[in-house]
C-alpha positions in Angstrom: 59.4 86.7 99.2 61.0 85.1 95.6 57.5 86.2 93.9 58.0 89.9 95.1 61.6 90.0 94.1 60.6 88.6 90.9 58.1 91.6 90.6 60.0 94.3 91.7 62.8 92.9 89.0 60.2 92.6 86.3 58.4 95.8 87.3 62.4 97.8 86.7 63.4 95.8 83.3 59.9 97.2 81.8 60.3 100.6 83.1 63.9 100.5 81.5 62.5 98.9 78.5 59.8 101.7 78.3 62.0 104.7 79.1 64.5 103.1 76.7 61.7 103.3 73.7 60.9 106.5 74.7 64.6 107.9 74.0 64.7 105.8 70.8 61.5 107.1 69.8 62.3 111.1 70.5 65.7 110.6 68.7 63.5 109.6 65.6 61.5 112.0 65.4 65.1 114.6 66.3 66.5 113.1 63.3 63.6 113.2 61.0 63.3 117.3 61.7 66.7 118.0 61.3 67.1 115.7 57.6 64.3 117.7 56.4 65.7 121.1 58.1 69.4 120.4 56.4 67.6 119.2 52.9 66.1 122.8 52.8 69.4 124.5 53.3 72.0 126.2 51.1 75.5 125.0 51.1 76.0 129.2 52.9 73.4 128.3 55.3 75.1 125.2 56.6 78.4 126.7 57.1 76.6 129.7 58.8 75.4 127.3 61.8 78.7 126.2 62.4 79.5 130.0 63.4 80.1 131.0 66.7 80.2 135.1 67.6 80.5 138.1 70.2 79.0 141.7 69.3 81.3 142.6 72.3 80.2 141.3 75.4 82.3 138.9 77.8 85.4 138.6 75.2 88.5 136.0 76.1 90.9 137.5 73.1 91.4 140.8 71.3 88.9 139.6 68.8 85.5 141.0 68.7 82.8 140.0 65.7 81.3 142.0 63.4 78.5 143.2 61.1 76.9 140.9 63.3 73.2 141.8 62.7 73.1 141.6 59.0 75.2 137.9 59.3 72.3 137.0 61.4 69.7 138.1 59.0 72.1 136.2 56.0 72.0 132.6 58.2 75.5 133.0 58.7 75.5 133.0 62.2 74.9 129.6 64.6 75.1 131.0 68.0 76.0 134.2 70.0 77.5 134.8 73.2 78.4 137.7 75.5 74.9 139.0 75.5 72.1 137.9 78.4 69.2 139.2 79.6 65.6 138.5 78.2 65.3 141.7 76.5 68.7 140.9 74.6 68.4 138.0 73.6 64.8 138.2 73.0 65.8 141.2 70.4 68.7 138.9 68.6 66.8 136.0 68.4 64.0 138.2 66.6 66.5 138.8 63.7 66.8 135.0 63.2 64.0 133.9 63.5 62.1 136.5 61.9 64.2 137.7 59.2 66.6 134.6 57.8 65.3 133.0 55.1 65.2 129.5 57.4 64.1 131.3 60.5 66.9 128.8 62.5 67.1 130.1 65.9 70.0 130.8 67.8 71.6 130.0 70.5 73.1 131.9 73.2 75.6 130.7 75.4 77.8 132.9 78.6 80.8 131.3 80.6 79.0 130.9 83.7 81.3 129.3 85.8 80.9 129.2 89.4 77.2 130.9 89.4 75.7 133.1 87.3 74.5 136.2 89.4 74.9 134.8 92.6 78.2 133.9 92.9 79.5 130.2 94.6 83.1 129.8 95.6 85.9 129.4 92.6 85.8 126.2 91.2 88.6 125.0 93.0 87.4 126.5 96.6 83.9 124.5 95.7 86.1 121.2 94.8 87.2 121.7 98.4 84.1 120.9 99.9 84.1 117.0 98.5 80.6 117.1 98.5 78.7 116.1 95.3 75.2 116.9 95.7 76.0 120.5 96.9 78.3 120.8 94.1 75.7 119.4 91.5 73.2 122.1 93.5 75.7 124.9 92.8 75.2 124.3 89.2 71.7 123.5 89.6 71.0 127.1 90.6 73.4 128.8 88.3 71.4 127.1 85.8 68.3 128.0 86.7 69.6 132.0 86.9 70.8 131.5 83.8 68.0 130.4 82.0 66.0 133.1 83.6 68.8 135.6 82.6 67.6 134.4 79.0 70.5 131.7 78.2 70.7 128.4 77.3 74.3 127.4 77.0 77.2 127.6 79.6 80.7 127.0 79.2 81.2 124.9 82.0 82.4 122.5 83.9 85.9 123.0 83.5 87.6 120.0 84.5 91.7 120.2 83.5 93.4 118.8 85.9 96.1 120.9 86.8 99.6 120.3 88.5 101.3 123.4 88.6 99.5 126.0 90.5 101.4 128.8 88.6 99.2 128.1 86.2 96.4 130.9 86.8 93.8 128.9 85.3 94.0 126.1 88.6 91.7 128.3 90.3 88.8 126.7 87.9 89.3 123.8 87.9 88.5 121.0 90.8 92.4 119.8 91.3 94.9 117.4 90.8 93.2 114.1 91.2 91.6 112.6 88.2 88.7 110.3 90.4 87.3 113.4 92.3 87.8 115.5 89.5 85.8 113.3 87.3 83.1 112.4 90.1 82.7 116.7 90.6 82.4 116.9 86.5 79.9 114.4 86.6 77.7 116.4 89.2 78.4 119.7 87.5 76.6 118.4 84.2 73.9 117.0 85.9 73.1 120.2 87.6 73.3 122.5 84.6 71.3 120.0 82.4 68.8 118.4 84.6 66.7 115.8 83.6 65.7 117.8 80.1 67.6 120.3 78.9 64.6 122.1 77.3 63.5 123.1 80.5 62.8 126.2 81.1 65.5 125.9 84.1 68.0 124.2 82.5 71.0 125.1 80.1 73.2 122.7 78.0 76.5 122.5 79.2 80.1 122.6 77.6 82.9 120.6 78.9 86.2 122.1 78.8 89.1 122.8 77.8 89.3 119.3 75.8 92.3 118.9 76.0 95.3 118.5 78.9 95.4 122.7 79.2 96.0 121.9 82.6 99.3 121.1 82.1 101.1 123.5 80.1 104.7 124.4 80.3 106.0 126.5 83.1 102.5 126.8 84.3 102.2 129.3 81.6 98.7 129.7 79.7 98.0 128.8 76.3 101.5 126.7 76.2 103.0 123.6 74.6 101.6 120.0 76.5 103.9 117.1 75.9 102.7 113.8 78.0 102.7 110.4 77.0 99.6 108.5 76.1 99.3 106.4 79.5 99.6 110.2 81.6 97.2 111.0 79.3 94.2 108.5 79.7 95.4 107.2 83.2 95.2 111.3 84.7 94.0 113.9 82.0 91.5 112.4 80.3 89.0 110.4 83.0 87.1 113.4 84.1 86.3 114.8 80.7 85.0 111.2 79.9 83.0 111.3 82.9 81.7 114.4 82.0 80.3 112.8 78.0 79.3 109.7 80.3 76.9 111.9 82.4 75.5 113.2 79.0 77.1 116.3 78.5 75.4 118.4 75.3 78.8 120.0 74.5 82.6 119.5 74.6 85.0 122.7 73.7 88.5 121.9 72.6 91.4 123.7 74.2 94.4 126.5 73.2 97.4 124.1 73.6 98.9 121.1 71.5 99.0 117.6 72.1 101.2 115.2 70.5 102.8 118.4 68.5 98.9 119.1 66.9 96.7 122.0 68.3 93.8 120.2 70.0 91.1 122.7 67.8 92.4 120.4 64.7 93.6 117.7 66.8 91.8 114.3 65.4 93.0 111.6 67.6 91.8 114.0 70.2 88.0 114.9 68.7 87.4 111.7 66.4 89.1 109.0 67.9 88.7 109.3 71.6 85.9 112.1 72.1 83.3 110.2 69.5 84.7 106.5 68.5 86.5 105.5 71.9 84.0 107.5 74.3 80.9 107.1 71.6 80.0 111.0 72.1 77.0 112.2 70.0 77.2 116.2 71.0 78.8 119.1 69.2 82.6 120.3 69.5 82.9 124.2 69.9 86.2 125.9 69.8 87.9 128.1 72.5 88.0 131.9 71.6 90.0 132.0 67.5 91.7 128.7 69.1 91.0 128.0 65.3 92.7 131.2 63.8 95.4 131.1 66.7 96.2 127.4 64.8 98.2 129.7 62.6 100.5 130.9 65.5 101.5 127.3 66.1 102.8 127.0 62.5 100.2 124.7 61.2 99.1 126.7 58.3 97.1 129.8 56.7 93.4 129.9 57.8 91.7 128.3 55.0 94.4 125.1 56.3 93.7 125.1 59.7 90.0 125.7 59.3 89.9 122.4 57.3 91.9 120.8 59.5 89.8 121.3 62.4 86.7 120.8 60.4 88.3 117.3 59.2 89.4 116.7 62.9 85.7 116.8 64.2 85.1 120.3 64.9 81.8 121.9 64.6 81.4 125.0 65.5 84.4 128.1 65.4 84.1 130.3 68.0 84.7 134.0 66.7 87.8 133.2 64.1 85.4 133.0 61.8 87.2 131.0 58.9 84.6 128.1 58.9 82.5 131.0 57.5 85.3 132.2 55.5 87.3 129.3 54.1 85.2 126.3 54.2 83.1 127.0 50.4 86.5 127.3 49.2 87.8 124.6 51.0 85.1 122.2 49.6 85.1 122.9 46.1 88.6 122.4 46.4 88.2 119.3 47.5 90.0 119.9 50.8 86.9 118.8 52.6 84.2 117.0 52.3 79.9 118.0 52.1 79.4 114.8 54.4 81.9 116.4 57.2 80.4 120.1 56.4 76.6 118.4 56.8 77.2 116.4 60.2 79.0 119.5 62.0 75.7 121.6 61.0 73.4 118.4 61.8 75.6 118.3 65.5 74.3 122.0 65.9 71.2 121.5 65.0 70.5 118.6 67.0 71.7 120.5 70.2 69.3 123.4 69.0 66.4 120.2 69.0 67.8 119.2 72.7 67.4 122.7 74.0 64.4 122.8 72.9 64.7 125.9 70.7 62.7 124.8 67.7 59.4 124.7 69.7 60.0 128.1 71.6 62.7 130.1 70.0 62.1 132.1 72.9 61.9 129.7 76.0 64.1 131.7 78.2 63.3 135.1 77.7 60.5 135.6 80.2 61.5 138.5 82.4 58.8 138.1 84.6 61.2 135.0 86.1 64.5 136.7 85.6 63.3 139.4 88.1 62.2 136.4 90.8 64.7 133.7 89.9 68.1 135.6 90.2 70.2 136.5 93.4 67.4 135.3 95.7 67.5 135.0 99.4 67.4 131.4 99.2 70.1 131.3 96.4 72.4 133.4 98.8 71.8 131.0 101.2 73.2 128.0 99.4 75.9 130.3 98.3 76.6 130.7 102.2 76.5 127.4 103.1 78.5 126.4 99.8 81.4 128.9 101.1 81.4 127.3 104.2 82.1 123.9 103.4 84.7 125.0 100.7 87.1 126.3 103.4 90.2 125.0 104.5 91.4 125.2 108.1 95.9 124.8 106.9 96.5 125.9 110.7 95.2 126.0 114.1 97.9 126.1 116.9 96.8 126.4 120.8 93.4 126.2 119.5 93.1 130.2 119.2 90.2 129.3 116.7 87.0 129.3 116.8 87.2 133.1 117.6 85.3 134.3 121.2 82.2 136.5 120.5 84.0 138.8 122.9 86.8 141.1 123.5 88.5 143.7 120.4 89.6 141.8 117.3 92.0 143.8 114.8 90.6 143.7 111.3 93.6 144.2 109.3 95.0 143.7 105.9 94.0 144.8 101.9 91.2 142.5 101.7 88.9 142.9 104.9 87.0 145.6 103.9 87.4 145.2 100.1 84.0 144.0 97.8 85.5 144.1 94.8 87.8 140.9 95.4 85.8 139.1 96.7 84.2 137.1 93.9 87.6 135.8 92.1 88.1 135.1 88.6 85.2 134.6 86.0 82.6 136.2 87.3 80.8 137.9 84.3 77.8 138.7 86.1 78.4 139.0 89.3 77.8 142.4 90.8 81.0 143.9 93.4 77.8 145.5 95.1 76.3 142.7 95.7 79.2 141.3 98.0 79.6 140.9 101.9 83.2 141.9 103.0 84.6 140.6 105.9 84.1 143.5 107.8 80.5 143.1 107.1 80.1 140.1 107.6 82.1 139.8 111.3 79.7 142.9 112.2 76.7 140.8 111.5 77.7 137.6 112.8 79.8 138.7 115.9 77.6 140.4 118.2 77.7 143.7 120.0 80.1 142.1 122.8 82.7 142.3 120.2 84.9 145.2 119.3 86.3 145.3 115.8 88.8 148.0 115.0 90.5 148.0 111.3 93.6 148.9 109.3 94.1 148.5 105.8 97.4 148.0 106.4 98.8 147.2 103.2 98.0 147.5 99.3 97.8 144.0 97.9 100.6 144.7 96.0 103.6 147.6 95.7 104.9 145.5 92.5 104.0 148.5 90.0 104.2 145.9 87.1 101.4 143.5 89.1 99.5 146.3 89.5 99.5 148.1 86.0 98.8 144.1 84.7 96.4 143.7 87.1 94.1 147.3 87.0 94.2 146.9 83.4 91.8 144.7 82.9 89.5 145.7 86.3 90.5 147.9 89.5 91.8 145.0 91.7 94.0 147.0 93.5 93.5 149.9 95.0 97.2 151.5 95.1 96.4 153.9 98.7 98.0 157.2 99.2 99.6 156.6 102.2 103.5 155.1 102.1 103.7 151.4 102.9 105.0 152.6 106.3 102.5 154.5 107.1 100.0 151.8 106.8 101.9 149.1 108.8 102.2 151.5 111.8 98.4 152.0 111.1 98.2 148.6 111.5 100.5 147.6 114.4 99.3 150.1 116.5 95.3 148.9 116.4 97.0 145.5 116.5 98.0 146.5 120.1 94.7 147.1 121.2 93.1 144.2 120.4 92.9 140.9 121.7 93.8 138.6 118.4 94.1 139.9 115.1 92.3 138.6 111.8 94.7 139.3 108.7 93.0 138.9 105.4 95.7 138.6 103.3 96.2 136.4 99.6 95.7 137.7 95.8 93.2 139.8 93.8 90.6 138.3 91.6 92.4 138.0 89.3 95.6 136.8 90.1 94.0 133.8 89.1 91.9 133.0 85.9 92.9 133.1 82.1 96.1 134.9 81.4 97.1 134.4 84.7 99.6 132.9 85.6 102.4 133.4 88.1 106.2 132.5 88.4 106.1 133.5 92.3 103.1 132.4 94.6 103.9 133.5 98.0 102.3 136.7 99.5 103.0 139.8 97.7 105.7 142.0 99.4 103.8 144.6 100.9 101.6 142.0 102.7 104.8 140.1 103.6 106.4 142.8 105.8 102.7 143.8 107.0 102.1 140.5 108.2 105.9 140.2 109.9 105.3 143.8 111.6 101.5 142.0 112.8 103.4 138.7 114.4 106.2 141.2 115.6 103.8 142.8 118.4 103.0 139.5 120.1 99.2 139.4 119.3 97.8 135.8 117.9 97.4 136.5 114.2 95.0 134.7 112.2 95.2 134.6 108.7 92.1 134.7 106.0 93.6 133.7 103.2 92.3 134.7 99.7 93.6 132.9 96.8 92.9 131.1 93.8 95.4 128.5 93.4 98.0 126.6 96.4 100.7 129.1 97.6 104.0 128.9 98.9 103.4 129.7 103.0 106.2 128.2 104.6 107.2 131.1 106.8 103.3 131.9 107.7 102.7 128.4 108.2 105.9 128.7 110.9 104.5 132.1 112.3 100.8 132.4 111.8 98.6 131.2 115.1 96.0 130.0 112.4 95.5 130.0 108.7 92.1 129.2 106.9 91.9 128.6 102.8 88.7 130.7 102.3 89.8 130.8 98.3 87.5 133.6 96.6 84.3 132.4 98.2 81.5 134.7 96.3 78.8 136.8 97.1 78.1 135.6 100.6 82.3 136.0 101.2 82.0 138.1 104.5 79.3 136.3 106.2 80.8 132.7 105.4 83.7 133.6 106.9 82.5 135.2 109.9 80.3 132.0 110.5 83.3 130.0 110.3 86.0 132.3 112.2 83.4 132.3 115.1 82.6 128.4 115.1 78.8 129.1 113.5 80.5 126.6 111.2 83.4 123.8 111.9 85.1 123.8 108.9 85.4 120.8 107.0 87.3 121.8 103.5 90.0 119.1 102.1 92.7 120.7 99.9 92.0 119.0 96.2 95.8 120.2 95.0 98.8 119.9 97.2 100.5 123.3 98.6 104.9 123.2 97.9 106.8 124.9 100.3 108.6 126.8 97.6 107.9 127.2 93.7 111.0 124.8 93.1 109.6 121.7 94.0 106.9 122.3 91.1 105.0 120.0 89.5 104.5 118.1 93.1 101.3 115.8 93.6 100.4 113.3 95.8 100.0 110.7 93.2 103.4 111.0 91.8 105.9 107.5 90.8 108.7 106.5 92.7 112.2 106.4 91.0 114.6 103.9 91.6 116.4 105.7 94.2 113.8 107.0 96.1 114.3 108.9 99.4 112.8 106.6 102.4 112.5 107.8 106.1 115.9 107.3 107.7 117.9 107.2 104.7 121.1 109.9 104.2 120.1 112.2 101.0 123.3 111.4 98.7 122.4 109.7 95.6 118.7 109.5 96.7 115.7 111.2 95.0 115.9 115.2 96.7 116.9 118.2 97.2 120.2 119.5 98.4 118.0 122.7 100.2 114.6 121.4 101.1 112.7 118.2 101.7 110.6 116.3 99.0 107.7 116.6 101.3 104.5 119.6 100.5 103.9 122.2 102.8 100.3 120.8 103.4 99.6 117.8 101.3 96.1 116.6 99.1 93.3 115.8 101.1 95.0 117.6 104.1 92.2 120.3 106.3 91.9 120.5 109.9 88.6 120.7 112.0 87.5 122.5 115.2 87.1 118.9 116.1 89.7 116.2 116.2 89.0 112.7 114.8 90.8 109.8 115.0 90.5 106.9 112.7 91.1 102.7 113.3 93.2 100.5 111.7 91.2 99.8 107.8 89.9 96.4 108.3 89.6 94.3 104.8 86.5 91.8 104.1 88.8 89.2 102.8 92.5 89.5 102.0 92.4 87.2 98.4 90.0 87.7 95.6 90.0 86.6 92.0 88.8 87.4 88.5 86.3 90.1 89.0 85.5 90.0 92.7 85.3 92.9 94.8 86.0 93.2 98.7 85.5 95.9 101.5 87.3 97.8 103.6 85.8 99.4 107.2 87.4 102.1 109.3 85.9 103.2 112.4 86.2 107.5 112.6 85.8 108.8 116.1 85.2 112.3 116.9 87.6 113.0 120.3 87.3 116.6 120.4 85.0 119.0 121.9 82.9 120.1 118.7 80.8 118.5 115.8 82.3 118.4 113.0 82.6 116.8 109.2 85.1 114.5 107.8 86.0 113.6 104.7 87.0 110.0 105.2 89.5 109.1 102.2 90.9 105.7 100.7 93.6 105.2 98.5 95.1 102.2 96.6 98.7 101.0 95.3 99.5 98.5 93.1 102.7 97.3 94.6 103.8 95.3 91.0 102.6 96.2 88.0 103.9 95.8 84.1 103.0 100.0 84.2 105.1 101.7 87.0 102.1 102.7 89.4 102.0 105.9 91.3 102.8 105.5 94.9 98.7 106.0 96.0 96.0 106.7 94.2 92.3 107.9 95.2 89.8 105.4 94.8 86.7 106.7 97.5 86.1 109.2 100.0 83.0 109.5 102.0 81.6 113.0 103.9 80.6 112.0 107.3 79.4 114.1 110.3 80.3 113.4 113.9 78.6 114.8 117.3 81.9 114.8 119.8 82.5 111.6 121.4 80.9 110.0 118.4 82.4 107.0 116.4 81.2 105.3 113.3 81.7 103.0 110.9 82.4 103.5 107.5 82.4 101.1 104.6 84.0 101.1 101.3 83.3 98.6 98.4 86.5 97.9 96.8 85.4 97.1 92.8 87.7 95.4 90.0 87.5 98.2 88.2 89.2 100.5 91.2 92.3 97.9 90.2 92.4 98.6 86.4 94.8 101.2 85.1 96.2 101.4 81.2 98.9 99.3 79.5 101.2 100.4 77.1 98.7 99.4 74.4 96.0 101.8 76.1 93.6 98.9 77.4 92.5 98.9 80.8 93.8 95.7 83.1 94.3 94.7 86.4 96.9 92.3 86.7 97.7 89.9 89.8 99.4 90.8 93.0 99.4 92.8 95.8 97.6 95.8 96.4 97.6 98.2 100.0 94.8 99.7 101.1 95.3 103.0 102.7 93.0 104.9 104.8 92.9 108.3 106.4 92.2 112.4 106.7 94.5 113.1 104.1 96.8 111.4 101.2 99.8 111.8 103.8 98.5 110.4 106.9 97.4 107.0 106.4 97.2 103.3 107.8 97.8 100.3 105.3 96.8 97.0 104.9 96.8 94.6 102.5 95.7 92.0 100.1 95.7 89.9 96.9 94.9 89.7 93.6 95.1 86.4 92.3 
């Protein structure tokens, strides 16, 4: 038995040692092509790869490029975006690489960012599911459709972890917790990239928005972030770390300042952590003129904040254009350096190498495969099934859910015949055609025993500003002839016939996304006093809800038989939902950010610090930690979703209760399905350092596991408890764990937990 484990061991160091070689042997012969490749190249052509542009595609500002063909023909151009499609690209990267003097191709990236044509649930909705591998598959086939649509760079995962759901740019994100967040960035690069990402099905991805967008001011995009350093790396930063340490080809640096410096020219944020702390070897690409926008923050003219951000670690502008334009002045006046100019262009054209473009300029541009790769049956399928497990079941009362495949069901509210909302934010290739409604899908999924009668019943908003801000940029909402009245008696009165009534209520699209954002998140008005007329006749009333970021539901939450979170859940929308409204499907969704009862009680988090008066059960509220006019407690709190199924859980039981130095220990829970349906359940475990040097937050998430149960089934589950799950950072930024005692806490959500103990000694 020794001699086989000996030759099993020996059998794994060599394969490392081999595969090892063979990494050390491909970078060689990277870095020999691109010395000679820069050695040929003008001081022009060097600043031209470090150019990023749009000839008016998928734009993010007010900026569109220009004279774009003949920069490409003068190498001033690195890389395109807002173009796709093999034809396209094929035509653009003809002018490169058949008319620059160098013949350097390009590159094309897209912001594909939750699927490509076939669109997966928002980001957030997907972060719902806590399941990796279908997370990394979701990028795995919006890879693969991207390539075939002729691209080879996505800006994606986007991994901000984000607080303040006013902030419209939550629905992209995968939460508030910095371990899942960092476990779902991990997955995401892994998908896009594969094992090589000169495949002819993979794309190099671009971590974003580096960094700490996620918590602006007020919730309010592009604004000021203030934090201090240990928020910083003990919240913000793990999941874009995690996203270099799964080998990430790309890293774009975000809108907003931090530490009073906009990130773009930000070096402690680009030098110091992103390549010396977290040894990163990729390229940095700016967000849309975040370079140019450098001058709104009061940093300087262009030709200042170009240099800056070059000096910062920078490498490629995206559309501002004043690397192009500033840096030859720049150097000869000594304001930069040709080393710092020379390893930006080298960074570019080492991803070029990775891609794979230097041996087939044109790897990605067979449209034979972009007619049989995209928006498959089988891609729809995992978009399906994807939507499914995203969903969040918030409420269930007298069980009134799963639905019966019988009797009339009312249909009612702005979005249950409505394809163009269906997809959510960021969706630049995504098709409104393409979609199933809900009314489509309940038709397909029901049965003929079932009678479905529908009402629009509302406009998704009356708010004339909200829909002028909204319709400006796409027709979200379709403003209907009819007065509001007029609807809601529509509506009650098919209410009346039916046995239950399905309300899809929530946002548009783009309620959610960049330039988004939103000082009140409850229900617009008009679907307010719908829903109240709806509850008013008597009739159970479930809610779909629609949405990309936590809202304030308090008085549907009071009212409302049932609620499910279906976020914006993609090109399979209708006939997820169906599945799960008629039990096809137990939903199994966990919320990833926790839901306020009102807007006042923003930022809350489950991970938050005590004070030093906090507010315990029992205790009177003066001079305590609260609120005069509502409790400190969410509406619905992280890690919170209810099943079809009920599950109960054991008391956590701990392999030993003392450990030293580096040991580890774990901790079992025995999960028993007691209802009368199978179901998932996302088993979670959280830690608290009870004494620390560092005030620790009162739990933090440190495993979860996805299990499924058959009813009346029970199992055990098993977490390993590391030293490293005890480390967090001192006020000299080094990670510790210090003696003491530490609870273990186990359970369905971050709220509803059983603790035990041990020690650290």
């Amino acid at each position: 038995m020794k001699k086989i484990s000996l030759f099993i061991l020996f059998t794994i160091t060599a394969a490392s040692f081999l595969s090892a070689q063979q990494t050390y042997q491909q970078e060689q012969k990277m870095n020999a092509f691109v010395k000679d490749l820069i050695g040929k190249m003008t001081l022009d052509e060097k600043i031209g790869q470090l150019n990023l542009v749009t000839p008016g595609g998928a734009v993010t500002g007010s900026v569109v490029s220009t004279d774009v063909d003949s920069k490409i023909r003068n190498g001033q151009v690195g890389g395109l975006f807002g173009i796709n499609g093999p034809d396209q690209i094929r035509k653009a990267q003809d002018i490169a690489v058949k008319n620059s003097r160098l013949k350097i191709p390009l590159m094309f990236g897209l912001d594909v960012i939750h699927g490509h044509r076939t669109i997966f649930p928002i980001p957030l909705g997907l972060s719902c599911s806590w399941d990796m591998p279908l997370i990394e598959q979701s990028a795995r086939i919006a890879a693969t459709e991207a390539a075939a649509d002729g691209l080879n760079w996505v800006y994606s995962p986007m991994v901000d972890i984000a607080r303040d759901p006013r902030w419209g740019r939550i629905a992209e994100g995968s939460g508030e917790d910095p371990y899942l967040g960092s476990k779902i960035a991990a997955a995401m690069v892994r998908g896009y990239q594969g094992k090589d990402m000169a495949a002819k099905d993979a794309v190099m991805a671009c971590v974003k928005h580096y960094a700490l967008y996620g918590a602006a001011e007020a919730g309010r995009d592009y604004n000021t972030v203030d934090m201090s350093r240990i928020r910083m790396y003990q919240y913000y930063l793990p999941p874009y770390k995690a996203a270099v340490d799964a080998g990430v080809g790309s890293v774009m640096s975000s809108f907003n300042e931090v530490d009073g410096i906009p990130a773009t020219g930000n070096t402690f944020l680009l030098t110091d952590v992103l390549r010396n702390q977290w040894g990163f070897k990729g390229f940095v690409v700016s967000d849309y003129t975040s370079v140019s926008e450098m001058i709104n923050h009061g940093v300087g003219d262009l030709q200042q904040v170009s240099a800056q951000s070059l000096k910062a670690g920078l490498d490629m502008d995206m559309v501002a254009e004043g690397f192009l334009t500033t840096l030859k002045k720049s150097l000869q006046e000594g304001k930069v350096t040709q080393k710092e100019i020379d390893d930006a262009c080298r960074r570019v054209l080492e991803a070029k190498y990775k891609m794979g473009l230097f041996n087939d300029p044109y790897n990605h541009c067979d449209e034979t495969l972009a007619k049989t790769a995209i928006l498959t049956d089988a891609n729809r399928l995992a978009v399906r099934n994807a939507a499914e497990h995203s969903f969040v079941l918030l409420k269930n009362a007298n069980n009134v859910l799963p639905l019966k495949k019988s009797g009339t069901i009312a249909l009612i509210g702005p979005l249950a015949d409505n394809q163009r909302n269906m997809l959510g934010t960021w969706n630049i290739r995504g098709e409104y055609n393409e979609d199933i409604t809900v009314m489509q899908g309940i038709k397909n999924i029901a049965g003929s025993d079932v009678n479905v009668l529908y009402a629009k019943g509302a406009n998704i908003s009356d708010d004339s500003m909200i829909v002028k801000n909204i319709n400006d940029f796409a027709p979200e909402i379709d403003v209907d002839t009819r007065t509001p009245q007029q609807m809601i008696d529509e509506a009650v009165t098919t209410a009346k016939k039916a046995d239950v009534v399905v309300a899809c209520l929530g946002e548009a699209a783009d309620f959610t996304g960049e330039a988004a954002s939103m000082t009140d998140i409850s229900l617009q008005q008009s679907q307010k006093n719908l829903l109240a007329a709806l509850i008013a006749t008597g009739k159970p009333v479930v809610i779909v809800l629609f949405n990309g970021r936590p809202m304030t539901l308090t008085w549907e939450d009071k009212n409302a038989a049932a609620i499910l979170d279906v976020w914006f859940p993609g090109t399979e929308a209708g006939n997820a939902i169906a599945n799960v409204l008629f039990g096809n499907y137990n939903p199994s969704g966990k919320l990833t950010t926790t839901f306020p009862q009102n807007v006042g009680q923003i930022p809350l988090y489950y991970n938050h610090k005590n004070t030093g008066r906090p507010l315990n059960p029992g205790d009177g509220h003066k001079f305590k930690s609260d609120y005069l006019d509502v409790s400190n407690d969410p509406l619905y709190p992280f890690g919170y979703g209810l099943s079809y199924a009920s599950f109960s859980y054991s008391d956590p039981v701990l392999s030993k209760t003392n450990i030293s130095g580096t040991e580890g220990l774990t901790v079992t829970v025995n999960v028993s399905n007691t209802g009368n349906y199978d179901g998932e359940e996302v088993v979670q475990l959280y830690l608290h350092d009870k004494v620390a040097s560092i005030t620790p937050a009162v739990k933090e998430l440190k495993g979860f596991q996805k299990i499924f149960l058959k009813k009346g089934e029970s199992k055990q589950v098993v977490f390993n408890i590391n030293h490293s799950d005890l480390m967090f950072y001192d006020s000299d930024l080094k990670l510790i764990a210090e003696p003491g005692e530490f609870e273990v806490m186990t359970g369905p959500n971050s709220r509803d937990v059983k603790k035990v103990s041990f020690w650290l000694k």
